[in-house]
C-alpha positions, 0 to 999 in steps of 0.5 A: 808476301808472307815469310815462307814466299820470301824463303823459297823466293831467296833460296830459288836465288842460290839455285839458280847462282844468283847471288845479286837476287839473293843479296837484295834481301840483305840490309846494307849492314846484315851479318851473315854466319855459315856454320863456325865461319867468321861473320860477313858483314854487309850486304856486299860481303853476302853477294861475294860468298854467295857467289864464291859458295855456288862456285864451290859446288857442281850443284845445289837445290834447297828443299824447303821442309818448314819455315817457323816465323816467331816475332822478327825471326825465322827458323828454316829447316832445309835439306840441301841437295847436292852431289859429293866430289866423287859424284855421288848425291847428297842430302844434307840438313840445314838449319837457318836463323833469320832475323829480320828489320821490315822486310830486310834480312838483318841477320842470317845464321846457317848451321850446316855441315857442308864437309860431305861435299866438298871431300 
């Protein structure tokens, strides 16, 4: 599978509220930073903050506009759909580093405002 499948793959995981699926990718050490967030470390620590994030918001729909891939890195630029809190549609640009091992995510960094949505 190429890295752009794995990317949509991963992202179709979170827009569904699948955070088991979404974490498979995860090695059982991999960190994972949201925005300014302290490091989750471990696959475990992945699945709950995905679950507790989907939990935070009414809705969520990555739209995938690129994926680079240089050497075991990915740059994914995103624009995440959503709805803010007083009901009004949002559309927020997101910037993810991925880092990979194999076919294991090792490290994923989103650099994102996600205030807008949560009011």
């Amino acid at each position: 599978m190429n890295r752009s499948d794995m990317v949509r793959r991963m992202c179709a995981a979170v827009d569904a509220g699948d955070a088991e699926a979404f974490g498979a990718w995860f090695a059982e050490d991999a960190t994972y930073v949201f925005g300014n967030d302290e490091p989750l470390i471990g696959r475990a620590a992945v699945v709950a903050a995905t679950a507790g994030a989907a939990g935070a918001l009414p809705w969520v729909r990555h739209v995938v506009d690129q994926v680079a891939e240089v050497g075991d890195q990915l740059f994914c630029r995103f624009t995440i759909e959503t709805e803010a809190p007083d009901g009004k549609p949002l559309a927020l640009p997101c910037v993810t580093v991925i880092r990979m091992s194999g076919e294991q995510v090792v490290e994923y960094r989103v650099h994102m405002d996600i205030s807008p949505a949560l009011g």
